[in-house]
TIVO-2410 file (N, C-alpha, C; in nm, 3 decimals):
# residues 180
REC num residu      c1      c2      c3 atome chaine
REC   1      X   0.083  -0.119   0.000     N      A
REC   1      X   0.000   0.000   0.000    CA      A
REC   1      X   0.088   0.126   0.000     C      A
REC   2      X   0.190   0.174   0.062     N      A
REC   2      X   0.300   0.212   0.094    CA      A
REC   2      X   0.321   0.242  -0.040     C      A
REC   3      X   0.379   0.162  -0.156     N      A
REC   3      X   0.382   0.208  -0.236    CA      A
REC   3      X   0.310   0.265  -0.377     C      A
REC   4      X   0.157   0.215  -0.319     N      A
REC   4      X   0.054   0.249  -0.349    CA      A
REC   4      X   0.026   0.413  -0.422     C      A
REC   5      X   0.067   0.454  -0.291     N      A
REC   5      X   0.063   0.568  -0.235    CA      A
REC   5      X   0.165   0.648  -0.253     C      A
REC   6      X   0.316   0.623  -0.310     N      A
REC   6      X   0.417   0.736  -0.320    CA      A
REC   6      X   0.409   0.725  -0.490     C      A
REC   7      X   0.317   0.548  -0.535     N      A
REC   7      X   0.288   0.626  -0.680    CA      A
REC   7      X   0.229   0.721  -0.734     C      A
REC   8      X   0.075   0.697  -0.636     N      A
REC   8      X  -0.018   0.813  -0.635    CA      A
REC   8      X   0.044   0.922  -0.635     C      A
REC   9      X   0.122   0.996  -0.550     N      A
REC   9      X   0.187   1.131  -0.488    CA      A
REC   9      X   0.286   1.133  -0.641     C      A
REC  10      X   0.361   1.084  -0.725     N      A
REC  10      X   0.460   1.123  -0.809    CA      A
REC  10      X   0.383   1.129  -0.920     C      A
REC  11      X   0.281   1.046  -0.954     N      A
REC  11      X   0.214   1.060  -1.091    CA      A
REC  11      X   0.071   1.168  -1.093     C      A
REC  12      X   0.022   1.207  -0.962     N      A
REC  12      X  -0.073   1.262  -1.000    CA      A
REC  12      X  -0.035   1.437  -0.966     C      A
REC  13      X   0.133   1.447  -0.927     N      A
REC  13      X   0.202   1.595  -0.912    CA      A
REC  13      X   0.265   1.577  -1.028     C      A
REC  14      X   0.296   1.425  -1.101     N      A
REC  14      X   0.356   1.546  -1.255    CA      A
REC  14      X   0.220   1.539  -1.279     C      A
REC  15      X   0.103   1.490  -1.341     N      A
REC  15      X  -0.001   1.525  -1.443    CA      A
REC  15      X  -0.027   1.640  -1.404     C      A
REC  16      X  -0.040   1.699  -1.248     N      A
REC  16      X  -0.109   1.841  -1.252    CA      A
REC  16      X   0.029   1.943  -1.300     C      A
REC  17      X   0.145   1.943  -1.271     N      A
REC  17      X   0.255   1.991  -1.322    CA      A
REC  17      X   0.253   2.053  -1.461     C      A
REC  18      X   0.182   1.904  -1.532     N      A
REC  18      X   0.184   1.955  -1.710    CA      A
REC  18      X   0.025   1.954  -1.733     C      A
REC  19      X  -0.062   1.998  -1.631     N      A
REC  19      X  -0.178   2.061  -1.678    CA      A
REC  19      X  -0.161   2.189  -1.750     C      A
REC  20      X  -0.235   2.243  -1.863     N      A
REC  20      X  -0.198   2.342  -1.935    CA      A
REC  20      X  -0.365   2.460  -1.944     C      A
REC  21      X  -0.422   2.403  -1.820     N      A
REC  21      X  -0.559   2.474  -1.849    CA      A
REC  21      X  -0.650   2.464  -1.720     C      A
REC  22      X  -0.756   2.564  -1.627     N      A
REC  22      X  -0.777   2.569  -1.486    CA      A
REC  22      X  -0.884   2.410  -1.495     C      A
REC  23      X  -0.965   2.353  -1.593     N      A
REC  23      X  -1.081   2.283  -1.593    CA      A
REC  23      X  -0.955   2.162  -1.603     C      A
REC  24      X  -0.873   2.142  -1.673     N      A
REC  24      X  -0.821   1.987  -1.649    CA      A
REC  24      X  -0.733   2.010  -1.492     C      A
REC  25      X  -0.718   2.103  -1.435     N      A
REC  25      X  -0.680   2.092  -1.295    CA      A
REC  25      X  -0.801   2.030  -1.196     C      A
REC  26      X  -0.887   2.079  -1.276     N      A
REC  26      X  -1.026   2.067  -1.188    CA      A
REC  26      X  -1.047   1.889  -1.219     C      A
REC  27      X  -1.012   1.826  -1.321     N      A
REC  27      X  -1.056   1.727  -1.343    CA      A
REC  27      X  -0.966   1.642  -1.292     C      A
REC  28      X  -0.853   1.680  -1.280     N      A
REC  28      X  -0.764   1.618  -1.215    CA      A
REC  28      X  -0.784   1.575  -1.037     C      A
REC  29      X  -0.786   1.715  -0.979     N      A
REC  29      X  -0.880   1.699  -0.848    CA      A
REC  29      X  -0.971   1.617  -0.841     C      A
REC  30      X  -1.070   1.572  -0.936     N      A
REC  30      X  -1.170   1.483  -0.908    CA      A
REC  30      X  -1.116   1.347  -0.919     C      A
REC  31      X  -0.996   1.321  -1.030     N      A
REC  31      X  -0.933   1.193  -1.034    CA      A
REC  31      X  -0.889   1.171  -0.881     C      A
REC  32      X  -0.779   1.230  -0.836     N      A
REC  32      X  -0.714   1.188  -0.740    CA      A
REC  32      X  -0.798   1.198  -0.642     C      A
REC  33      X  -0.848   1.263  -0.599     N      A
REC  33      X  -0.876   1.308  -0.453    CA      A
REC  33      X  -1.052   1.312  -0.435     C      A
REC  34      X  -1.117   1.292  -0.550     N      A
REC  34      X  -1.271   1.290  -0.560    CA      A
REC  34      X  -1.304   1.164  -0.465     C      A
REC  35      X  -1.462   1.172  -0.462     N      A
REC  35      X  -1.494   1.010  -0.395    CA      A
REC  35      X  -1.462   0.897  -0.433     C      A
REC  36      X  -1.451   0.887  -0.587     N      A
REC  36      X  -1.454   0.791  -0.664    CA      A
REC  36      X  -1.259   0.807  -0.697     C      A
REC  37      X  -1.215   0.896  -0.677     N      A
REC  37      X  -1.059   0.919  -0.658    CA      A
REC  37      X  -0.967   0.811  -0.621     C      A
REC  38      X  -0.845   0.830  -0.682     N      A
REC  38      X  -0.749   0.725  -0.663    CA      A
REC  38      X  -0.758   0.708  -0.510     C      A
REC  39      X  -0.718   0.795  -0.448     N      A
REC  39      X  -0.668   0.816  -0.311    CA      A
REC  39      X  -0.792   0.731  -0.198     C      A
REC  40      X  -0.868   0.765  -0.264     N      A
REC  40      X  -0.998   0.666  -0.206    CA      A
REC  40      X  -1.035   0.568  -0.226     C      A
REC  41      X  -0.980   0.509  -0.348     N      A
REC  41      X  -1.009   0.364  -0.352    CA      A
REC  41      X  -0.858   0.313  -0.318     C      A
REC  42      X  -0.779   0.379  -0.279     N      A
REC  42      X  -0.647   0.334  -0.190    CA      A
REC  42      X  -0.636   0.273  -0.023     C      A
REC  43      X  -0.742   0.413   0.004     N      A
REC  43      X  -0.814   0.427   0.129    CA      A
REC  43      X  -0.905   0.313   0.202     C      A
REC  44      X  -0.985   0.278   0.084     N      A
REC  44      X  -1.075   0.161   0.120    CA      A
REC  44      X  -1.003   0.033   0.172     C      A
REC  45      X  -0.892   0.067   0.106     N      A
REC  45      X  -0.796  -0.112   0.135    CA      A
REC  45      X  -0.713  -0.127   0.263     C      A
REC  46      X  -0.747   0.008   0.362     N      A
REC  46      X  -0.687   0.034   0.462    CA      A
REC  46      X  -0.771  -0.064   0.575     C      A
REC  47      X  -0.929  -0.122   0.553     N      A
REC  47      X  -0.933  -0.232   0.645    CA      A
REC  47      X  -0.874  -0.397   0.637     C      A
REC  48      X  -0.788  -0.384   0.540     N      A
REC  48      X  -0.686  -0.527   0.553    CA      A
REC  48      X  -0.549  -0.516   0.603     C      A
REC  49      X  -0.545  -0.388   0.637     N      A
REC  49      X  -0.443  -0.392   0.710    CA      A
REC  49      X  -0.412  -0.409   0.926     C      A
REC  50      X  -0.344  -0.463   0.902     N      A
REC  50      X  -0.266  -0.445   1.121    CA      A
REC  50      X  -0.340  -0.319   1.130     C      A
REC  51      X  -0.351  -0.289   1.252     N      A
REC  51      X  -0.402  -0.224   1.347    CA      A
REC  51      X  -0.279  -0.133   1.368     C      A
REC  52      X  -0.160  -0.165   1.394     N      A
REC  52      X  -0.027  -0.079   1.382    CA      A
REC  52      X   0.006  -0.019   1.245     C      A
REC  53      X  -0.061  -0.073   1.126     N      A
REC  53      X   0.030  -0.003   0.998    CA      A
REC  53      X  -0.114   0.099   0.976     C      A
REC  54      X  -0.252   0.063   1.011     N      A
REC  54      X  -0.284   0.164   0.967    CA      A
REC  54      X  -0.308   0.307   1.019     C      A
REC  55      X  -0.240   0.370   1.114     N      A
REC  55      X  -0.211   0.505   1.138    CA      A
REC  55      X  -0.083   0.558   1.072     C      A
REC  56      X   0.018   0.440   1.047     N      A
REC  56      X   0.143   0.476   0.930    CA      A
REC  56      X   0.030   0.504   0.840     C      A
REC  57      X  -0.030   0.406   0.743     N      A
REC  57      X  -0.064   0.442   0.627    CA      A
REC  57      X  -0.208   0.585   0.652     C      A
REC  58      X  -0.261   0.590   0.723     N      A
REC  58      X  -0.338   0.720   0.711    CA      A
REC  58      X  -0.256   0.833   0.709     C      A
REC  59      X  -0.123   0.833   0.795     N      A
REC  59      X  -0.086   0.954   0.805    CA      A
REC  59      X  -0.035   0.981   0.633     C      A
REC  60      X   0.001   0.859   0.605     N      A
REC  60      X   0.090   0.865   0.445    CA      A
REC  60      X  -0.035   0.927   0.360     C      A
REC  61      X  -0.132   0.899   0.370     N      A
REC  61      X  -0.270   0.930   0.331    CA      A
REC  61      X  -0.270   1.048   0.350     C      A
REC  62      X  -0.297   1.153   0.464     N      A
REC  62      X  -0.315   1.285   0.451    CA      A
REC  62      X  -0.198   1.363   0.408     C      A
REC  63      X  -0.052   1.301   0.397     N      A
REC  63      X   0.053   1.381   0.291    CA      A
REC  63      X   0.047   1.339   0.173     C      A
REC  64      X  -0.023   1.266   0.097     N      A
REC  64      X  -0.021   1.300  -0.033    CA      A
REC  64      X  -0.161   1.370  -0.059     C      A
REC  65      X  -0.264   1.333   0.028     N      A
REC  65      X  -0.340   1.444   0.009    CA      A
REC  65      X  -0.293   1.598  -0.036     C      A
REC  66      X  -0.289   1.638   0.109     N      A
REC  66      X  -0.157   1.779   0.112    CA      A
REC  66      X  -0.082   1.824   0.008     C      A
REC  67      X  -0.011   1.703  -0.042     N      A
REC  67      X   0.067   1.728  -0.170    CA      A
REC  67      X   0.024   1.739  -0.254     C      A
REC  68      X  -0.094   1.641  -0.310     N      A
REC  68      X  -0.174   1.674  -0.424    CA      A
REC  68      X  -0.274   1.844  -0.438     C      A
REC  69      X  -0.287   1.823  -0.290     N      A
REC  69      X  -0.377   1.982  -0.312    CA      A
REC  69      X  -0.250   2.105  -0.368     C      A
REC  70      X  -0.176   2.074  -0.278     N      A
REC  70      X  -0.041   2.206  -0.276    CA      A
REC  70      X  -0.016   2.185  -0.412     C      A
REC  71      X   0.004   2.128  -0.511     N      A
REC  71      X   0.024   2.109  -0.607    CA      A
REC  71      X  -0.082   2.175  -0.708     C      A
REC  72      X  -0.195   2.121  -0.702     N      A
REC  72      X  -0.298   2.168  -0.766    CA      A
REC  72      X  -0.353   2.339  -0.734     C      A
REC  73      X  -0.346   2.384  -0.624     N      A
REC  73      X  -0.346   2.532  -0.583    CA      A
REC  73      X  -0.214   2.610  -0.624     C      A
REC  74      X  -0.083   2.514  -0.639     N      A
REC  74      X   0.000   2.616  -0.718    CA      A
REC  74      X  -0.018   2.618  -0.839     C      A
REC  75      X  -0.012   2.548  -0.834     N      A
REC  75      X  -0.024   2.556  -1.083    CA      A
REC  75      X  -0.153   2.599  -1.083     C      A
REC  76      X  -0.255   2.557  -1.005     N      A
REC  76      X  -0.399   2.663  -1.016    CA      A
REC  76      X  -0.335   2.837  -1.029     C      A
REC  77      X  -0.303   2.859  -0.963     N      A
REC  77      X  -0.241   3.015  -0.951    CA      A
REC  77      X  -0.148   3.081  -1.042     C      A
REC  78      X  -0.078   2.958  -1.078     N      A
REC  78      X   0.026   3.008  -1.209    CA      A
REC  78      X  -0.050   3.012  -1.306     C      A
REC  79      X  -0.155   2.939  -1.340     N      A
REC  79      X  -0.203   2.979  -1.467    CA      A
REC  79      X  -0.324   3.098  -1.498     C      A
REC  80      X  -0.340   3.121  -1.319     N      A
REC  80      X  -0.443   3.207  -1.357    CA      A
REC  80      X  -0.402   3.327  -1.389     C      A
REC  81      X  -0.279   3.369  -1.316     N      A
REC  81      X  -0.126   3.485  -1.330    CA      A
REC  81      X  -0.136   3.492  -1.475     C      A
REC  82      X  -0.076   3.360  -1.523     N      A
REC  82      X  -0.055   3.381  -1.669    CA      A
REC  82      X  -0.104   3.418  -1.730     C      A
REC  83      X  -0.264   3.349  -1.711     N      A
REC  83      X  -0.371   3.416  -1.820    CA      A
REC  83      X  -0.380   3.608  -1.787     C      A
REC  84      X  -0.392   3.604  -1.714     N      A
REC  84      X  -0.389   3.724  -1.640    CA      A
REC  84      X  -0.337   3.836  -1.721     C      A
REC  85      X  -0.209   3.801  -1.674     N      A
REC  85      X  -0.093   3.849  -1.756    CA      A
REC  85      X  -0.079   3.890  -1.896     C      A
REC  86      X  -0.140   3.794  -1.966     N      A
REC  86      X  -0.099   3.765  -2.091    CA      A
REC  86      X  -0.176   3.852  -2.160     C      A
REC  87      X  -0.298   3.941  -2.093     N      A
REC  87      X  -0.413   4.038  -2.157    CA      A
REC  87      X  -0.392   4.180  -2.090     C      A
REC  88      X  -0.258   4.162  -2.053     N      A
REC  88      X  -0.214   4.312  -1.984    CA      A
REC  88      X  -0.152   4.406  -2.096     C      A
REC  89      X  -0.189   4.555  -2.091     N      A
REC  89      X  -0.114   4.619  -2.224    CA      A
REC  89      X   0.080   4.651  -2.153     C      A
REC  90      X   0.131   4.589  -2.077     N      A
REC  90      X   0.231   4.577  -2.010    CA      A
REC  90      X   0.326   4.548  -2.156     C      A
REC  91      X   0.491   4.599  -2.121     N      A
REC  91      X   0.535   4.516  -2.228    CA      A
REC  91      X   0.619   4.376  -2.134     C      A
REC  92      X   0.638   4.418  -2.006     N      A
REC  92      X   0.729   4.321  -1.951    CA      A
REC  92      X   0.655   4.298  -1.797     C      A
REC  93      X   0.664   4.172  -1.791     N      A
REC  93      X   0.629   4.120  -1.677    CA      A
REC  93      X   0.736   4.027  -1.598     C      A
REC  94      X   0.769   4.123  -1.440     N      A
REC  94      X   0.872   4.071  -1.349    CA      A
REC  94      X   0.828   3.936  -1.281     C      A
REC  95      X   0.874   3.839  -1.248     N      A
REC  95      X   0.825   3.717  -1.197    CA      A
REC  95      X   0.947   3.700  -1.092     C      A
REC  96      X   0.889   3.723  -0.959     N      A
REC  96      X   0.985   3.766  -0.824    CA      A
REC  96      X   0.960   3.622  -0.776     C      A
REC  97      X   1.074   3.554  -0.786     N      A
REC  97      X   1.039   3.419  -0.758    CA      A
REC  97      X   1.049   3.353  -0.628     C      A
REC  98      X   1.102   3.481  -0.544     N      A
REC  98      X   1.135   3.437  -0.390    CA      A
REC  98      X   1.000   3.479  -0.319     C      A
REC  99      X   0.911   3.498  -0.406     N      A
REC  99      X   0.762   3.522  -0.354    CA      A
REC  99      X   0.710   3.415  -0.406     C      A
REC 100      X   0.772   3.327  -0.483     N      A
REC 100      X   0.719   3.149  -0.515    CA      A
REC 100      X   0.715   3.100  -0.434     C      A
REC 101      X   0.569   2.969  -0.407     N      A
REC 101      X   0.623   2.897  -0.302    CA      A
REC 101      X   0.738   2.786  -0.343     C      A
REC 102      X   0.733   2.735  -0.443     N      A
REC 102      X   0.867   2.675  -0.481    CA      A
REC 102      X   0.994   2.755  -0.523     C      A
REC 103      X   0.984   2.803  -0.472     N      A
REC 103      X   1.140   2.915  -0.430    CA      A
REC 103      X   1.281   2.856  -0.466     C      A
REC 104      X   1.312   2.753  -0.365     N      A
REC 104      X   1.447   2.666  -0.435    CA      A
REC 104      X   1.415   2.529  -0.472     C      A
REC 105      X   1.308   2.479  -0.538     N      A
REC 105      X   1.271   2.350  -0.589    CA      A
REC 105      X   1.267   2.399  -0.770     C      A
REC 106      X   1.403   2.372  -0.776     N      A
REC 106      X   1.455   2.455  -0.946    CA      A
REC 106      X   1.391   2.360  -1.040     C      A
REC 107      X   1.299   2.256  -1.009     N      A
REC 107      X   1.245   2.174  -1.171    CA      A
REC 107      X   1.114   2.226  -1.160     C      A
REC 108      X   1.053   2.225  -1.031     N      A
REC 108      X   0.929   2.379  -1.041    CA      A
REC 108      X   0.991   2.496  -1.088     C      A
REC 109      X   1.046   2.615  -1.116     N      A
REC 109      X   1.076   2.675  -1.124    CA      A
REC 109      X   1.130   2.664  -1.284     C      A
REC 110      X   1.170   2.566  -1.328     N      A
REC 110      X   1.208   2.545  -1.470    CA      A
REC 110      X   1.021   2.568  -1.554     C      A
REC 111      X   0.954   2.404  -1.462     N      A
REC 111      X   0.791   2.438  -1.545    CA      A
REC 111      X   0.754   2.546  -1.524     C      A
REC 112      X   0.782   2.589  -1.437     N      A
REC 112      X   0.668   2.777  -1.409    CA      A
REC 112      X   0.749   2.829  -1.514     C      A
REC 113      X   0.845   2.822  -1.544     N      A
REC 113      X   0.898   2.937  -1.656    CA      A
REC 113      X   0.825   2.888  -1.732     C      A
REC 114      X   0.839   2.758  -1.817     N      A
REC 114      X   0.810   2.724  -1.945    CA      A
REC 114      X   0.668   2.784  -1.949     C      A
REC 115      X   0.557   2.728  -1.843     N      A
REC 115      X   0.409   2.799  -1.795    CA      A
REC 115      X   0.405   2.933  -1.882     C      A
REC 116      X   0.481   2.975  -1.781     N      A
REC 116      X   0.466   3.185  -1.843    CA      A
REC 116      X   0.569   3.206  -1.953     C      A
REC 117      X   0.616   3.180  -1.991     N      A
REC 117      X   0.703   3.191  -2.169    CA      A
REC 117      X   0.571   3.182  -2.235     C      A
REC 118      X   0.524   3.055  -2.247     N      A
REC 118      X   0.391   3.044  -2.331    CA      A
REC 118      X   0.285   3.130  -2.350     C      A
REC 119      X   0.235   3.152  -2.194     N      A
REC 119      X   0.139   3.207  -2.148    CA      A
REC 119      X   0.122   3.401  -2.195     C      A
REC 120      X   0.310   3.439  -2.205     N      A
REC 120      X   0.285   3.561  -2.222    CA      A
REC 120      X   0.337   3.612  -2.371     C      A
REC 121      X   0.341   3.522  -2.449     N      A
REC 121      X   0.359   3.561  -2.574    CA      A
REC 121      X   0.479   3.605  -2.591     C      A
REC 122      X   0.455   3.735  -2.679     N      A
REC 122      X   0.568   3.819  -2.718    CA      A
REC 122      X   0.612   3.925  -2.551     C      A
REC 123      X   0.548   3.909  -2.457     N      A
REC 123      X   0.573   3.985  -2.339    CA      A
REC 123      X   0.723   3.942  -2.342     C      A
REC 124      X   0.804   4.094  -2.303     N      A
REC 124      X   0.958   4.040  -2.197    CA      A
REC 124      X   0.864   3.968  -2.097     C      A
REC 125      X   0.966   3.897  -2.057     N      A
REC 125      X   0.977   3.812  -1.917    CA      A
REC 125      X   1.117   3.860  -1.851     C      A
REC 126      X   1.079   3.902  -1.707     N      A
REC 126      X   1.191   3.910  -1.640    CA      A
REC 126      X   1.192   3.830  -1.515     C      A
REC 127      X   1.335   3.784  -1.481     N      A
REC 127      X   1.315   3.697  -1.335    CA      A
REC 127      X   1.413   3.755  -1.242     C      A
REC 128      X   1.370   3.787  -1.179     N      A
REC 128      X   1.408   3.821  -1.051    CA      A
REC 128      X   1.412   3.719  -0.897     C      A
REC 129      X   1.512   3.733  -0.844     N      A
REC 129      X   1.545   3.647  -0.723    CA      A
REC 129      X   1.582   3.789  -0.602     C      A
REC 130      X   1.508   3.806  -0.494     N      A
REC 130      X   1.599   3.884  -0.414    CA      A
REC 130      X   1.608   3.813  -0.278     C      A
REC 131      X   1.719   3.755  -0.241     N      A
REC 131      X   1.701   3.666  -0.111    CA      A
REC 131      X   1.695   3.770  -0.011     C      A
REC 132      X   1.687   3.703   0.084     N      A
REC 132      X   1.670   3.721   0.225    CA      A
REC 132      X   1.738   3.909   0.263     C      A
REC 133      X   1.848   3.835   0.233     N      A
REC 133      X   1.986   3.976   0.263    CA      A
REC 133      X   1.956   4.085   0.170     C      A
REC 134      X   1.881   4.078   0.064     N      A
REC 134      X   1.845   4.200   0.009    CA      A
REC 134      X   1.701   4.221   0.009     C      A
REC 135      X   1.605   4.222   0.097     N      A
REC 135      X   1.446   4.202   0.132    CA      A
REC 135      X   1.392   4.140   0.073     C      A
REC 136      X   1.413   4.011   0.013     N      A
REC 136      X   1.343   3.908  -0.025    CA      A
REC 136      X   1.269   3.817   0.097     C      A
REC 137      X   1.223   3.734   0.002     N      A
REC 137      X   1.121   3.633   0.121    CA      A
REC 137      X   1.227   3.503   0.146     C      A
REC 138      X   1.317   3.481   0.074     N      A
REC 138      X   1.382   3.346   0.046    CA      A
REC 138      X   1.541   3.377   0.099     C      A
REC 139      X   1.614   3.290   0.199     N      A
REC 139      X   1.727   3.336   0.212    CA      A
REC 139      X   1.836   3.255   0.107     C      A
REC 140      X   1.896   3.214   0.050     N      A
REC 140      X   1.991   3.157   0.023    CA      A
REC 140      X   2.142   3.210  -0.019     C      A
REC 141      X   2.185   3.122   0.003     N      A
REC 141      X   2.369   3.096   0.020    CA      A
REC 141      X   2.401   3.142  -0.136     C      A
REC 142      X   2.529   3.219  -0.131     N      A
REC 142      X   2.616   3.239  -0.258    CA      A
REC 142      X   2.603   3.135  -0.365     C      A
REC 143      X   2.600   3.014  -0.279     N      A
REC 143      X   2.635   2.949  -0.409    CA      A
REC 143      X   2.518   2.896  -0.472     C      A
REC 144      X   2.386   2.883  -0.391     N      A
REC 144      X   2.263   2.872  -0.415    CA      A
REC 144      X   2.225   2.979  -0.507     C      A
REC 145      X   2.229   3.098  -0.477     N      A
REC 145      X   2.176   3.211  -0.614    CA      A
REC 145      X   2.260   3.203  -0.738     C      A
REC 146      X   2.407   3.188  -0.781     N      A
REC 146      X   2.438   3.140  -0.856    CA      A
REC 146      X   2.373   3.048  -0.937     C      A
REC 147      X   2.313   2.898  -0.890     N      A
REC 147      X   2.284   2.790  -0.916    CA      A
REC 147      X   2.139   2.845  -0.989     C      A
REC 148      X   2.058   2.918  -0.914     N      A
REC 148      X   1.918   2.966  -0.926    CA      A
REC 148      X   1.976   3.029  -1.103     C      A
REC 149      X   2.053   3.156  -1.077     N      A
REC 149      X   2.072   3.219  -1.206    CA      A
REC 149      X   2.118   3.083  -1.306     C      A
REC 150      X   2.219   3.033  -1.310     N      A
REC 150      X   2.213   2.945  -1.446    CA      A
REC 150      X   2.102   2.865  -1.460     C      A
REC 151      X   2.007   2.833  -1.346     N      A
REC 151      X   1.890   2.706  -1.389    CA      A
REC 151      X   1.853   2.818  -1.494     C      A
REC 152      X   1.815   2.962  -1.452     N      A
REC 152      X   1.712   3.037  -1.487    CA      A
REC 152      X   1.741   3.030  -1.649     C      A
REC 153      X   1.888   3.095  -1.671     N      A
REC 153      X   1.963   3.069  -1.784    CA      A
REC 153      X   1.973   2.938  -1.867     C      A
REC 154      X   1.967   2.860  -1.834     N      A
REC 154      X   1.918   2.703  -1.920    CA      A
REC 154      X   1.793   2.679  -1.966     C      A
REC 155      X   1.706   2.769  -1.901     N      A
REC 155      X   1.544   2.704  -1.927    CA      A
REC 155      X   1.535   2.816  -2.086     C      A
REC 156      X   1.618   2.969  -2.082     N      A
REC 156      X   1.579   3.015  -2.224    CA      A
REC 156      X   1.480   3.087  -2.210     C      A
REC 157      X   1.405   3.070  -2.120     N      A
REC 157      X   1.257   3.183  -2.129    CA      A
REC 157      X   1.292   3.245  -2.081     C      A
REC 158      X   1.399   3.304  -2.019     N      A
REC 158      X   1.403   3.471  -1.966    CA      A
REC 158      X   1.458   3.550  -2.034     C      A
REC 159      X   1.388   3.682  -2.053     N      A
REC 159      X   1.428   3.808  -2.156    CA      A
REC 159      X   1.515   3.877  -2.083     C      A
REC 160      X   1.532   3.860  -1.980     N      A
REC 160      X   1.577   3.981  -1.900    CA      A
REC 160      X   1.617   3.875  -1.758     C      A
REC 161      X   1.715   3.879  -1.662     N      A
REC 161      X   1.762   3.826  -1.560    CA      A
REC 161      X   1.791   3.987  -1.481     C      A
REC 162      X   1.738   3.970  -1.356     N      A
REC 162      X   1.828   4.060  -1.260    CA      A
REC 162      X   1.912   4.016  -1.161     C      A
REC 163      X   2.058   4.100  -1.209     N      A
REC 163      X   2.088   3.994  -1.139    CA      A
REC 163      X   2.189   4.085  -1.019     C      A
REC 164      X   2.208   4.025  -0.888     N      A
REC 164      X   2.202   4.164  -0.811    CA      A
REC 164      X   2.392   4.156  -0.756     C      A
REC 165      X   2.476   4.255  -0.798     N      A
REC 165      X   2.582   4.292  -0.773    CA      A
REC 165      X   2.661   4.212  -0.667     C      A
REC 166      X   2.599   4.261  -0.555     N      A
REC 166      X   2.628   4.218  -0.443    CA      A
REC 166      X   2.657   4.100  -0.450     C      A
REC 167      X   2.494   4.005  -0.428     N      A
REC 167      X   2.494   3.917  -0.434    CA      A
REC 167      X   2.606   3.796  -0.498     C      A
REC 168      X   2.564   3.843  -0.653     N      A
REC 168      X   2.700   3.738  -0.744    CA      A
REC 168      X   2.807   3.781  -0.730     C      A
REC 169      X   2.853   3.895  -0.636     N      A
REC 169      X   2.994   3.882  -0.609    CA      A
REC 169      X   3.098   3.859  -0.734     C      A
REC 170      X   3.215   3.823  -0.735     N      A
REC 170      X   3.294   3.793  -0.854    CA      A
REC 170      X   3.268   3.738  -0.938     C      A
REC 171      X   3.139   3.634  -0.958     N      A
REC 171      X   3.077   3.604  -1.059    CA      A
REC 171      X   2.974   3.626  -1.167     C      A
REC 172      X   2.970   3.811  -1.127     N      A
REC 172      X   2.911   3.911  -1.191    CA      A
REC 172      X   2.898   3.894  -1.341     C      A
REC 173      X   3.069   3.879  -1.335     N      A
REC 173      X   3.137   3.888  -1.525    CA      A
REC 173      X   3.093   3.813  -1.592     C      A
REC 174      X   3.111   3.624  -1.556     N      A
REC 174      X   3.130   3.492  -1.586    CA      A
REC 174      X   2.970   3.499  -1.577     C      A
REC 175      X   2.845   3.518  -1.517     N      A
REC 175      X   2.722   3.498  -1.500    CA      A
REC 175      X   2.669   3.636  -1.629     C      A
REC 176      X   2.717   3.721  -1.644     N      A
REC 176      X   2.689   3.833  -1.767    CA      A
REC 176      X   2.718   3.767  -1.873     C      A
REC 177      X   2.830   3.667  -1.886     N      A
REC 177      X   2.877   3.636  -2.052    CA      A
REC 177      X   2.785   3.503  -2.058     C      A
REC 178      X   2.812   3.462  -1.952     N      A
REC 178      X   2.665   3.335  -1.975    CA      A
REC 178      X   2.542   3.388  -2.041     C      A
REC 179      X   2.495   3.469  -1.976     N      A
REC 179      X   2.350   3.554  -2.031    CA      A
REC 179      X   2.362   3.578  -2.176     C      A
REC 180      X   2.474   3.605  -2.244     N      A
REC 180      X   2.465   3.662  -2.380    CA      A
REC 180      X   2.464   3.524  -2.420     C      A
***
């Protein structure tokens, strides 16, 4: 059951991952987590189990719950941004990512780009990181914002990187010639 359940949690966070629209999120929610939902006919098989495994397996039960929702309420939100976005007479839209809740989980942060590349057309896209030490929401280490800037730089959807002095330190130069 055990592994029942960490399949559930990996296959039904990528499908909502590469949902591309708010109604197949919605339909997705009803797969996993509806009455008739994976998670519930997982649930049902919890009276063949010991008396000891099943408070392990419920608790495993309400974290992929959790996960599946957290999942589905973020990409719910990214796409509604996007759409959002995408009908603004704006030419550039900043995407402050330390106000993400996936902040340093960089393969979220790769799909949310790809998300809003699409989503905003011909819009610049700019990404912005401001940790902790410069009033951001997110603290991270030198070598962590580095890492953040080249993911950002590999994914290709950013028009624009800010990228903050201080912060990259001597790798100002070497992180500028990357960008070109």
């Amino acid at each position: 059951m055990k592994e029942l359940m960490q399949g559930l949690r990996d296959s039904s966070i990528k499908a909502i991952l590469e949902a591309d629209d708010i109604e197949l999120l919605e339909s997705l929610r009803v797969k996993y987590l509806g009455k008739k939902g994976e998670l519930t006919g997982i649930l049902r098989q919890m009276g063949k189990l010991s008396a000891e495994e099943r408070p392990v397996m419920g608790q495993m039960a309400n974290e992929v719950r959790a996960a599946v929702e957290k999942a589905i309420e973020a990409q719910s939100a990214i796409l509604e941004k996007a759409a959002e976005f995408s009908t603004l007479r704006a030419d550039c839209v900043e995407w402050r990512i330390d106000c993400f809740e996936g902040a340093k989980d960089y393969p979220a942060i790769v799909h949310c780009a790809a998300k809003l590349r699409v989503a905003l057309k011909d819009k610049l896209l700019l990404f912005t990181f401001r940790t902790k030490a410069e009033g951001g929401k997110v603290a991270l280490a030198h070598e962590e914002y580095l890492h953040f800037i080249r993911t950002v730089l590999a994914t290709d959807c950013a028009d624009l990187i800010d990228i903050e002095f201080f912060t990259a330190g001597a790798e100002l130069p070497a992180l500028i010639e990357e960008a070109r």
